[in-house]
SEZA-862546 format. One record per atom (N, C-alpha, C, CB): residue in one letter; y, z, x. Coordinates in steps of 0.001 Angstrom, whole numbers, padded with zeros to 6 digits, always signed. Each point is the difference from the previous one (the first is absolute). Glycine has a CB too. Example, Ala and Ser with C-alpha at 12.3 -4.5 7.8 and 13.67 -1.06 7.14 Angstrom:
REM residues 2
A-005690+007800+013190/A+001190+000000-000890/A+001200+000000+000900/A-001173+001246-001892/S+002223-001966+001542/S+001190+000060+000820/S+001090+000730-000770/S-000628-002145+001184/
//
This chain:
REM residues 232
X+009801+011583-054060/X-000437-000335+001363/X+001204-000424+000833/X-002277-000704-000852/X+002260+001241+001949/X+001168-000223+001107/X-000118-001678+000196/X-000212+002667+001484/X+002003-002928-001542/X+000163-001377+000141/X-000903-000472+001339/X+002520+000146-001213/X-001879+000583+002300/X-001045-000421+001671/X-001575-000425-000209/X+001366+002076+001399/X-002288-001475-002705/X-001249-000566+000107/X+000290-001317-001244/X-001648+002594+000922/X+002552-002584-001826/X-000160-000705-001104/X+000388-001544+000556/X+000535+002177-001787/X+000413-001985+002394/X+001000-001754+000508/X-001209-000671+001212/X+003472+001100+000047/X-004089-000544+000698/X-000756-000478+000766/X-001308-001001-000936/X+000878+002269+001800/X-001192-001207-002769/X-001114-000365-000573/X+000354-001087-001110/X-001052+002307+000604/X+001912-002608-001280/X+000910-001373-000757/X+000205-001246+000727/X+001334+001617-001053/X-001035-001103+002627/X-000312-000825+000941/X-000714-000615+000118/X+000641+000850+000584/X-001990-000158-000535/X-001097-000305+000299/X-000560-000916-001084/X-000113+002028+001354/X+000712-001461-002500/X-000695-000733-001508/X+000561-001472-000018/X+000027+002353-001665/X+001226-002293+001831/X+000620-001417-000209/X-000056-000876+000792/X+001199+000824-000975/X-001249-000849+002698/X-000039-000514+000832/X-001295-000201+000547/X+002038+000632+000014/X-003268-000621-000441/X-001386-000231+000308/X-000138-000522+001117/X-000517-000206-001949/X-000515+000444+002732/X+000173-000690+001395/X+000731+000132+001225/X-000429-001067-001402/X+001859+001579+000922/X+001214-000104+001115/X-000431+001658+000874/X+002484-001716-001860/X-003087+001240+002822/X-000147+001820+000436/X+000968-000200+000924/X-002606+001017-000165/X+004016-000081+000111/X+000499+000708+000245/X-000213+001051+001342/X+000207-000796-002322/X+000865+000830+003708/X-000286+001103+000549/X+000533+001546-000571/X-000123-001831+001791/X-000673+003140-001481/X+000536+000911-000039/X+001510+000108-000078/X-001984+000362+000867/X+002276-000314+000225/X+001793-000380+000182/X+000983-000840-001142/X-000838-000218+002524/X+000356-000742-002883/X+000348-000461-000952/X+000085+000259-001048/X-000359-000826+000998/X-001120+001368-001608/X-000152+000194-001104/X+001015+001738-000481/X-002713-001871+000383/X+002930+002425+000725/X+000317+001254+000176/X+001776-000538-000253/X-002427+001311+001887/X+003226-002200-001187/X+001403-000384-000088/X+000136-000850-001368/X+000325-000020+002722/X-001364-000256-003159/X+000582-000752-001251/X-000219+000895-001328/X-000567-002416+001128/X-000483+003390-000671/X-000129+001305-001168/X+001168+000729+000278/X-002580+000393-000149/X+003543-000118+000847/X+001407+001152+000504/X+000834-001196-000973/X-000183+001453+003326/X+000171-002856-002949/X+001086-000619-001148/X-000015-000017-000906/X+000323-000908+000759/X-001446+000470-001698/X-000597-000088-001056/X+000407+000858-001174/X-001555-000714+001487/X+001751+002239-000715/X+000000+001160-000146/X+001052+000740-000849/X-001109-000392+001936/X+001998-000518-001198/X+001720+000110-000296/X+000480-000277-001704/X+000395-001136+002765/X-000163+001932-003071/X+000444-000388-001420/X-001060+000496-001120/X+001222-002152+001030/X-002306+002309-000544/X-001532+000655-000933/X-000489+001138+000030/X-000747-001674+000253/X-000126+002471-000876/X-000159+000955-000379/X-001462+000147-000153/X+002216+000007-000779/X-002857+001183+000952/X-001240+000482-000263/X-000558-000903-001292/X+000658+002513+001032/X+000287-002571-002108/X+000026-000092-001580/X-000208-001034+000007/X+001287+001350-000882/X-000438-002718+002065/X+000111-001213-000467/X-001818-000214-000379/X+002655-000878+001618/X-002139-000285-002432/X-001314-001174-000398/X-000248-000755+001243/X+000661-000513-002550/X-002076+000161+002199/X-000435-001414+000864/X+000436-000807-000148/X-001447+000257+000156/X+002109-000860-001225/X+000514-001067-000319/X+001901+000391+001142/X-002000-000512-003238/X+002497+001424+002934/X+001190+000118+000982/X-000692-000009+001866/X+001608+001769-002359/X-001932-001654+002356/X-000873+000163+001577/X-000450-001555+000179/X-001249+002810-000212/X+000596-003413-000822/X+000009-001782+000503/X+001223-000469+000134/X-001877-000648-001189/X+002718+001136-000014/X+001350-001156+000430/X+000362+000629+001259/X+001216-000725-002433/X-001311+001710+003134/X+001152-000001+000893/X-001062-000462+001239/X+002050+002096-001091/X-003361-002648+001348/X-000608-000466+000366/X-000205-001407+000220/X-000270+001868-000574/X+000491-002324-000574/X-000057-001412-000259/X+001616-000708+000513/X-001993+000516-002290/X+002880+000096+001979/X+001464+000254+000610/X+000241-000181+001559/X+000165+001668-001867/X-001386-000604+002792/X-000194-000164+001058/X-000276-001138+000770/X-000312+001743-000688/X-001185-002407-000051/X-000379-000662+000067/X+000837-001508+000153/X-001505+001880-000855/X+001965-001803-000159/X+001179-001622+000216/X+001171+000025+000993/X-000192-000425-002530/X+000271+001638+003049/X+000977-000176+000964/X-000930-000153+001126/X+002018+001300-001004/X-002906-000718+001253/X-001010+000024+001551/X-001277+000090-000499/X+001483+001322+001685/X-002005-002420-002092/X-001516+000159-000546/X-000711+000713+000612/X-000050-001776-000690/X-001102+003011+000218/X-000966+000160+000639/X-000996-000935+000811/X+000562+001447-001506/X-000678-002418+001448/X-000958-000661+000695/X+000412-000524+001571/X-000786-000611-002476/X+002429+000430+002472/X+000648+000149+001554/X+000166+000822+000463/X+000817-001157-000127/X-000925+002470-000568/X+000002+001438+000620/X-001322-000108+000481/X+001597+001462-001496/X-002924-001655+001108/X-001058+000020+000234/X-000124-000578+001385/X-000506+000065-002358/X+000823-001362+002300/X+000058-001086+001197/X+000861+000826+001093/X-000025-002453-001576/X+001268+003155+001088/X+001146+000720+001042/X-001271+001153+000329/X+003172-000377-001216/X-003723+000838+000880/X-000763+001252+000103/X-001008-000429+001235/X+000193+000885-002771/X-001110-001997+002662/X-000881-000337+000950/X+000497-000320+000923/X-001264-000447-001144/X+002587-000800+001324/X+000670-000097+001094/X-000101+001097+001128/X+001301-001240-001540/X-000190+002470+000905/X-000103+001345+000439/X-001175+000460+000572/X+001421+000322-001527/X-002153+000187+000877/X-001352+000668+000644/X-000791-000911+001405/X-000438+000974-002826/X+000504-002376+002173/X-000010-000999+001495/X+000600+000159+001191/X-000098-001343-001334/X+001745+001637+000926/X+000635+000319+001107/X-000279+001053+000582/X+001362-001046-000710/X-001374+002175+000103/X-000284+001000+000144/X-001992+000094+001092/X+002279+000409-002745/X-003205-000955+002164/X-001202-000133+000836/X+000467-000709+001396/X-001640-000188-002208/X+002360-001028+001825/X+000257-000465+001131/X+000848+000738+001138/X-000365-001789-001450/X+001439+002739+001194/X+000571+000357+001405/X-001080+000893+000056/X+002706-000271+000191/X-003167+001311-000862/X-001194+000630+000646/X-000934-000635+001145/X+000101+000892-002181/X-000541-002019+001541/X-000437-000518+001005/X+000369-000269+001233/X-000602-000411-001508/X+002133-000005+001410/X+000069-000600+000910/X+000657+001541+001130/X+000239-003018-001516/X-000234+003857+000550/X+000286+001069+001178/X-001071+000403+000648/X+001685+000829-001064/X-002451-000743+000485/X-001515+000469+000733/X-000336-000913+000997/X-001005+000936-002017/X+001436-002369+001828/X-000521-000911+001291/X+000820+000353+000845/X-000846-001935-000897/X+002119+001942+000667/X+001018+000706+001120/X-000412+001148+000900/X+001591-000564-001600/X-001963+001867+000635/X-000565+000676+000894/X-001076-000109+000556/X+001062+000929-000808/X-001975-001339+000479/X-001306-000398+000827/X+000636-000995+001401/X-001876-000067-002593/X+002543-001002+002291/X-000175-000396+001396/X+001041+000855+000892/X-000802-002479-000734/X+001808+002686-000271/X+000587+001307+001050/X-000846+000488+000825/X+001306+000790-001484/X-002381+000410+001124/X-000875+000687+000553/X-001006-000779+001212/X+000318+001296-002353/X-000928-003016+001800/X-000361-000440+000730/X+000530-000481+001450/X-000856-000040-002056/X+002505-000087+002499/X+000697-000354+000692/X+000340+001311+000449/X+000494-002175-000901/X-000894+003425+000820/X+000585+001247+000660/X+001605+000187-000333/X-001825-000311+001991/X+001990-000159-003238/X+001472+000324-000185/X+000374+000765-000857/X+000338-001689+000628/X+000878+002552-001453/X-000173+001015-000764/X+000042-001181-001471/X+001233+002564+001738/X-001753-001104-002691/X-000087-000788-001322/X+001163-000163-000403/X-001902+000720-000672/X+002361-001819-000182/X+001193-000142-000488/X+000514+000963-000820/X-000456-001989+000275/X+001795+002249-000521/X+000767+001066-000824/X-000151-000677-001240/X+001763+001023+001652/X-001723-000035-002513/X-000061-000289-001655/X+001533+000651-000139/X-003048+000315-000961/X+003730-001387+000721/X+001176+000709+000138/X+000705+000502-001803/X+000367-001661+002804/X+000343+002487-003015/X+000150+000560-001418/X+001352-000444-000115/X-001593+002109-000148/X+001389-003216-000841/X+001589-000661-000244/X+001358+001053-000734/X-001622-002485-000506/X+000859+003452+000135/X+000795+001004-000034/X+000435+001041+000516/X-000541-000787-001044/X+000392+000895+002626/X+000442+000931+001343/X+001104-000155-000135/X-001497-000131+001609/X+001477+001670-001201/X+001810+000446+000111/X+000062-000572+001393/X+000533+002601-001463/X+000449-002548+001871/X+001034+000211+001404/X-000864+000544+000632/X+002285+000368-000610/X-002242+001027+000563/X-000848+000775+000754/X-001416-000308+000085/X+001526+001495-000495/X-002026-001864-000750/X-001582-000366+000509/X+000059-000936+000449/X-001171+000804-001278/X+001735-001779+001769/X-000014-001565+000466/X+000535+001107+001738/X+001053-002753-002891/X-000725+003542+002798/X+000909+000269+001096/X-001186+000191+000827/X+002335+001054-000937/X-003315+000397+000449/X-000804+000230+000571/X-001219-000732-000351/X+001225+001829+000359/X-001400-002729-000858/X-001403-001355+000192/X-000016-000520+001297/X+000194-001026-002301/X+001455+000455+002291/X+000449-000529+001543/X-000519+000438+001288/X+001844-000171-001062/X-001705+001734+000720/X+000032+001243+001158/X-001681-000049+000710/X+002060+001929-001654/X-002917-002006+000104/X-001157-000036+000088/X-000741-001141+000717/X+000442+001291-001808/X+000204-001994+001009/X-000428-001324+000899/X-000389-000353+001847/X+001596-000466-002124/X+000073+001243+001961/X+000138-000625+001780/X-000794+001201+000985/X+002906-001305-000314/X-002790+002136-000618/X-000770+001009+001067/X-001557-000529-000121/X+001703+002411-000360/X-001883-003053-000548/X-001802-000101-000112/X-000042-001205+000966/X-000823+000780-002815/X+001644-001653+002654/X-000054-001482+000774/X-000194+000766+001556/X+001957-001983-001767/X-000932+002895+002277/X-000039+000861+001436/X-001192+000451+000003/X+002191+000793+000223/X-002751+000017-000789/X-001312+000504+000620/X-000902-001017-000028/X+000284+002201-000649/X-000618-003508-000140/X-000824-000914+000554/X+000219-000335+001228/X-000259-000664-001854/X+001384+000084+002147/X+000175-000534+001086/X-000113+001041+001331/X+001346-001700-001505/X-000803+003253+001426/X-001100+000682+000873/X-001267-000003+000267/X+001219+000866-000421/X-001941-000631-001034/X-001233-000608+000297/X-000526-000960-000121/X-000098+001311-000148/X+000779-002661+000426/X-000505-001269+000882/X-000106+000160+001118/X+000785-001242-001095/X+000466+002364+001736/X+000318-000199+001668/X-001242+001259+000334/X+003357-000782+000343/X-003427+001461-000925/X-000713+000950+000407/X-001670-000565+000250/X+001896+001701-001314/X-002565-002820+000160/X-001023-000194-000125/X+000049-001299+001095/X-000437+001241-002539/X+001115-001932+003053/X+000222-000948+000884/X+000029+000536+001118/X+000974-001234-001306/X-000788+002546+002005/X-000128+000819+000864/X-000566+000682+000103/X+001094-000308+000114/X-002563+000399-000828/X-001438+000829+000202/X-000412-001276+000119/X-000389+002386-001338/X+000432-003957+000881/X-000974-000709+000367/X-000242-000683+001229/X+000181+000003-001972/X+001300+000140+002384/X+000290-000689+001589/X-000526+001467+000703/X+002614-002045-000217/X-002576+003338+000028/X-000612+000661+000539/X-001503-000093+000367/X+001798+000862-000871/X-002131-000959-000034/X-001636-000267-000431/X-000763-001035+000760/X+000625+000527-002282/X+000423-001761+002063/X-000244-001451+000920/X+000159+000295+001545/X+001081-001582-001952/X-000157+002559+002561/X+000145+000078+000881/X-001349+000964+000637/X+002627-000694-000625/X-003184+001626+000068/X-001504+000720+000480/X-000839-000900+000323/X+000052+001747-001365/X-000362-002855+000293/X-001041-000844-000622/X+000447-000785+001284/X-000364+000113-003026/X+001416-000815+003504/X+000148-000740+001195/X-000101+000749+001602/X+001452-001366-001810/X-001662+002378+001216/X-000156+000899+001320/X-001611+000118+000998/X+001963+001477-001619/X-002402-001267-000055/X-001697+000001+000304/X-000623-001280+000319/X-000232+001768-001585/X+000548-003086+001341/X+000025-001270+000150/X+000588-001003+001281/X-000030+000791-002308/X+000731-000187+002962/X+000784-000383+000749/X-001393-000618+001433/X+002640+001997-001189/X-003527-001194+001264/X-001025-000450+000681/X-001273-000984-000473/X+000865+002047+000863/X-000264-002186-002008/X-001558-001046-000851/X+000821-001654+000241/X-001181+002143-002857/X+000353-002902+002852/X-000006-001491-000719/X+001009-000437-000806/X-002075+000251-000045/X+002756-001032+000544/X+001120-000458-001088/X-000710-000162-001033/X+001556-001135+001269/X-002578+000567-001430/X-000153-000817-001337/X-000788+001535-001307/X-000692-003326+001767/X+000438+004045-000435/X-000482+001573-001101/X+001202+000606-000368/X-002177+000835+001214/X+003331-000905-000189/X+000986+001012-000404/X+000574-001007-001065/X+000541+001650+002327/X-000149-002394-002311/X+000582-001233-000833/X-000760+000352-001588/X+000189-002151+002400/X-001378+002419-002286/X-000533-000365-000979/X+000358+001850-000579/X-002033-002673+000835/X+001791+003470-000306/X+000173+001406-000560/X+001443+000519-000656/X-001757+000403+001822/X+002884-001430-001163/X+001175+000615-000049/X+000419-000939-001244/X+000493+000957+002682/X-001420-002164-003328/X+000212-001497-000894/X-000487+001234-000999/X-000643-003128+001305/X-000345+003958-001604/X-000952+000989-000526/X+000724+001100-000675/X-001605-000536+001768/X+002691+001235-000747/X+000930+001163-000364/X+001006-000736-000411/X-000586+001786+001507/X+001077-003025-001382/X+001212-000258-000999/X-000458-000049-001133/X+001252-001139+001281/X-002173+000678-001644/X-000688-000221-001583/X-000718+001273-000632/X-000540-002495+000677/X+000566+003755+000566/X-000322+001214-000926/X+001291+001297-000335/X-002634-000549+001147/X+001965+001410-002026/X+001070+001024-000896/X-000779+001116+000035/X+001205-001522-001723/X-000391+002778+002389/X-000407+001184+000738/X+000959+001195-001239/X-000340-001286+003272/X-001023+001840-004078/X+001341+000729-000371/X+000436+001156+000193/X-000241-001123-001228/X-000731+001476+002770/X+000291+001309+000100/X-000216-000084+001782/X-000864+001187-002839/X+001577-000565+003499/X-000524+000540+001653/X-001648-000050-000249/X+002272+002049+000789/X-002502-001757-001118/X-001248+000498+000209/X-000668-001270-000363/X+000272+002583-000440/X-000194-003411-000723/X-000946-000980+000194/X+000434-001230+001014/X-000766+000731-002377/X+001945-000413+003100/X-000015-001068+000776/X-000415+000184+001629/X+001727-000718-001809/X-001503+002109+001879/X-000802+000829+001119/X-001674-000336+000194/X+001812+001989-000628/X-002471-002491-000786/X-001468-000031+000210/X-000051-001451+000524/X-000922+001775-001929/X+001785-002829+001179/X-000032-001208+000278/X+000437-000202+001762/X+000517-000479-002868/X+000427+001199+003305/X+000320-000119+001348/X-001169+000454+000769/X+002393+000294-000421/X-003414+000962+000430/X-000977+000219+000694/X-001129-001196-000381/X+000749+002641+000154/X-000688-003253-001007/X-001227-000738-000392/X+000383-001308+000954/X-000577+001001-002792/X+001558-001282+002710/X+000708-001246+000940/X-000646+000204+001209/X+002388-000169-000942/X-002043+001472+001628/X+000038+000317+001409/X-001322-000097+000315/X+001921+001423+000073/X-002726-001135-001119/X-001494+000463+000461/X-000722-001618-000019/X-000166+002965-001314/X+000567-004033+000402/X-000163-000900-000154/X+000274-001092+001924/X+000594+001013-003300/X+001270-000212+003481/X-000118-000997+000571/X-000936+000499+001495/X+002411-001128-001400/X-002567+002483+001899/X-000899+000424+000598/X-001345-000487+000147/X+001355+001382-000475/X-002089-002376-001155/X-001175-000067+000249/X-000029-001424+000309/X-000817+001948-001308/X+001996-002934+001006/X+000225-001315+000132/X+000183+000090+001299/X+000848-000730-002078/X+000075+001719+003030/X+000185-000385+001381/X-001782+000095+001083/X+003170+001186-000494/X-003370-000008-000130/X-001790+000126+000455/X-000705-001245+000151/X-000271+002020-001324/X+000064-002870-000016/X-000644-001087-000454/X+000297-000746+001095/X+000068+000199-002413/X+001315-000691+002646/X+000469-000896+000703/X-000424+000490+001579/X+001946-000659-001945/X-002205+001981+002625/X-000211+000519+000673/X-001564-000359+000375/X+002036+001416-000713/X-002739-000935+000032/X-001252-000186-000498/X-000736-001325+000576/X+000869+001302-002056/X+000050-001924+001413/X-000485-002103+000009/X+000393-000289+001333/X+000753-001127-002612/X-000247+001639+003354/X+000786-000263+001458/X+001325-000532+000068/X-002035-000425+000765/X+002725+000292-002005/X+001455-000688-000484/X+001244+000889+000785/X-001026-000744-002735/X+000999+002357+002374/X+001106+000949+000413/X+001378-000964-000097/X-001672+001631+001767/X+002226-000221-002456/X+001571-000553-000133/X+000782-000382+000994/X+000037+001245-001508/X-000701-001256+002759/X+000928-000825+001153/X-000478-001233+000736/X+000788+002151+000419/X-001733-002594-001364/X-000247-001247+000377/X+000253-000919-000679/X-001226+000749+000944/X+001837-002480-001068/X-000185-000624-001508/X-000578+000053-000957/X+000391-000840+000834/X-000533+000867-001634/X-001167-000032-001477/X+000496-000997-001022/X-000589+002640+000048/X-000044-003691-000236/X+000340-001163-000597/X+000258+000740-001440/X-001438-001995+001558/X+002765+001601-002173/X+000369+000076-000831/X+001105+001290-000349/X-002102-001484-000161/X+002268+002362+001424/X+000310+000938+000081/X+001503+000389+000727/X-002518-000006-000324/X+002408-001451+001489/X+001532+000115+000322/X+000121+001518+001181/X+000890-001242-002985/X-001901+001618+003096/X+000189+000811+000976/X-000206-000771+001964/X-000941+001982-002484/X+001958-000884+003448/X-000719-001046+001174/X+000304+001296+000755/X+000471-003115-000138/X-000810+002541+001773/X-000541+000520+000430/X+001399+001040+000431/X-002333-001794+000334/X+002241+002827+000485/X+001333+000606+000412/X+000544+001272-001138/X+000626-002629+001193/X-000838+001838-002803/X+000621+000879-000912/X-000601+001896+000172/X+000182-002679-001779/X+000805+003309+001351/X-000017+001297-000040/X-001362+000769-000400/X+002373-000475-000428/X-003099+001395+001199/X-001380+000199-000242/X-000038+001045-001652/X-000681-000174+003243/X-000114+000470-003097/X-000243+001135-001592/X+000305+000847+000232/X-001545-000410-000939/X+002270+001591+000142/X+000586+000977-000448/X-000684+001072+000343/X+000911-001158-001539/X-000858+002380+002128/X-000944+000905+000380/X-000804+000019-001324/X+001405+001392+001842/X-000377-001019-002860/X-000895+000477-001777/X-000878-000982-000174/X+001911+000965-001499/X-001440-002199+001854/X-001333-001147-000615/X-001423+000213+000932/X+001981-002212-000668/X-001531+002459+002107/X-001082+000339+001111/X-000942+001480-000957/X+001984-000875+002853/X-001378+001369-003684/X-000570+001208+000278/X-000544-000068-001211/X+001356+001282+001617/X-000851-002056-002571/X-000631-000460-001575/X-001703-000784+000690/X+003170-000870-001791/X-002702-000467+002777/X-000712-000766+000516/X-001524+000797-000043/X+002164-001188+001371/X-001471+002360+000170/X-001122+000377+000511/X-001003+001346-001270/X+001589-000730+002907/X-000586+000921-003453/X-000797+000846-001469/X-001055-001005-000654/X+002354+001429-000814/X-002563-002305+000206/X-000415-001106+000317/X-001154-000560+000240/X+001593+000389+000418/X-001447-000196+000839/X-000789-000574+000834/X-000536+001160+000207/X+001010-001947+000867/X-000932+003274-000754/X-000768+000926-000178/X-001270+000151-001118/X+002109+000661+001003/X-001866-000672-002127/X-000034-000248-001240/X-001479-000722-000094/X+002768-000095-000360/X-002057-001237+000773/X-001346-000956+000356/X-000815+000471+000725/X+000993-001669-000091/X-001010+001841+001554/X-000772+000403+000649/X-001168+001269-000641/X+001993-000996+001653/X-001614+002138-002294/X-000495+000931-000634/X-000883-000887-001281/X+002101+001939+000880/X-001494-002554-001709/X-000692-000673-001107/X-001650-000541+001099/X+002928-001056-001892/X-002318+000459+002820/X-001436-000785+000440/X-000689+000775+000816/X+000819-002145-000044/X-000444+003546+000451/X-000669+000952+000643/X-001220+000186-000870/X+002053+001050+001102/X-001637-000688-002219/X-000315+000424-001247/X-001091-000829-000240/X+002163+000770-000759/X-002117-001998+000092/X-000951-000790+000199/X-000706-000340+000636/X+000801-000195-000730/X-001399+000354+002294/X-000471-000332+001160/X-001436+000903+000129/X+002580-000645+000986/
//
């Protein structure tokens, strides 16, 4: 029987208990090895075991072994928390860097790097310049409502995430139509946006409504009128 299965298993016989990692058990079967033969006895395979043993007992190899694998769970861990909050902070994941890169691969990691760091930061500037875009529509359609409505709509779009034209296009018509039915209301009650309205900060003089809101308004007020035709 090949020494590689025989020295493991003498191991195993004499040292009861001591489990051994793979790795280990694998570097001390390559020493063991040295000097023996298919032929040797069990009895030659303990001494050079037992030999081992008094210089570096198995049982601190054991202890050296768990250490290891600890360490080993532990940076895992602790890389994975790394990248997670990486990801949570919008930042790139950390490099796993290979302590054995040449020149050149360290050259071009570098390369990689900075170009990836550049295109974030394009698209920061880029995504910071669809939202001031966006804010700027949203303040457009508003510009004739109630401080305390526009205040409150524009408090609304900082705290929302559009991830496409299109769904922020629905949210902008829904605004408009909204604030169309709020200016009505106020219309309605006898308030109109050019008179005070407690709580509203509007007075008298300010700039009248927007043809589009007049024409949202009077859609509207069409609307109604027909509903109660209807009913009558």
């Amino acid at each position: 029987m090949s020494l590689k299965i025989r020295v493991p298993a003498r191991l195993k016989a004499l040292f009861t208990g001591v489990a051994l990692s793979k790795k280990s058990i694998d570097a001390i079967t390559e020493k063991a090895t040295v000097g023996l033969t298919d032929e040797s006895t069990d009895e030659e395979i303990d001494v050079v075991l037992n030999a081992r043993n008094e210089v570096w007992s198995f049982d601190e190899q054991r202890k050296f072994d768990d250490y290891q694998a600890g360490k080993v769970s532990k940076d895992a861990a602790d890389k994975e928390a790394a990248r997670l909050k990486a990801i949570a902070d919008g930042k790139p994941e950390p490099v796993e860097i290979d302590p054995n890169e040449t020149k050149t691969e360290k050259m071009l990691r570098l390369m990689m790097e900075k170009l990836e760091k550049q295109d974030q930061a394009i698209a920061a500037m880029n995504g910071e310049k669809v939202t001031n875009t966006r804010k700027d529509q949203l303040t457009k359609i508003l510009e004739n409502t109630p401080d305390a409505f526009k205040n409150k709509a524009i408090k609304d779009f900082n705290r929302m995430k559009f991830d496409t034209d299109d769904e922020f296009n629905d949210y902008l018509t829904e605004t408009e139509n909204d604030a169309a039915d709020f200016v009505q209301e106020q219309s309605n009650a006898g308030l109109g946006v050019d008179t005070p309205a407690a709580g509203f900060g509007k007075k008298t003089g300010e700039k009248e409504v927007s043809p589009e809101m007049k024409e949202l308004i009077a859609e509207r007020t069409a609307q109604a009128a027909a509903k109660t035709a209807q009913n009558t």
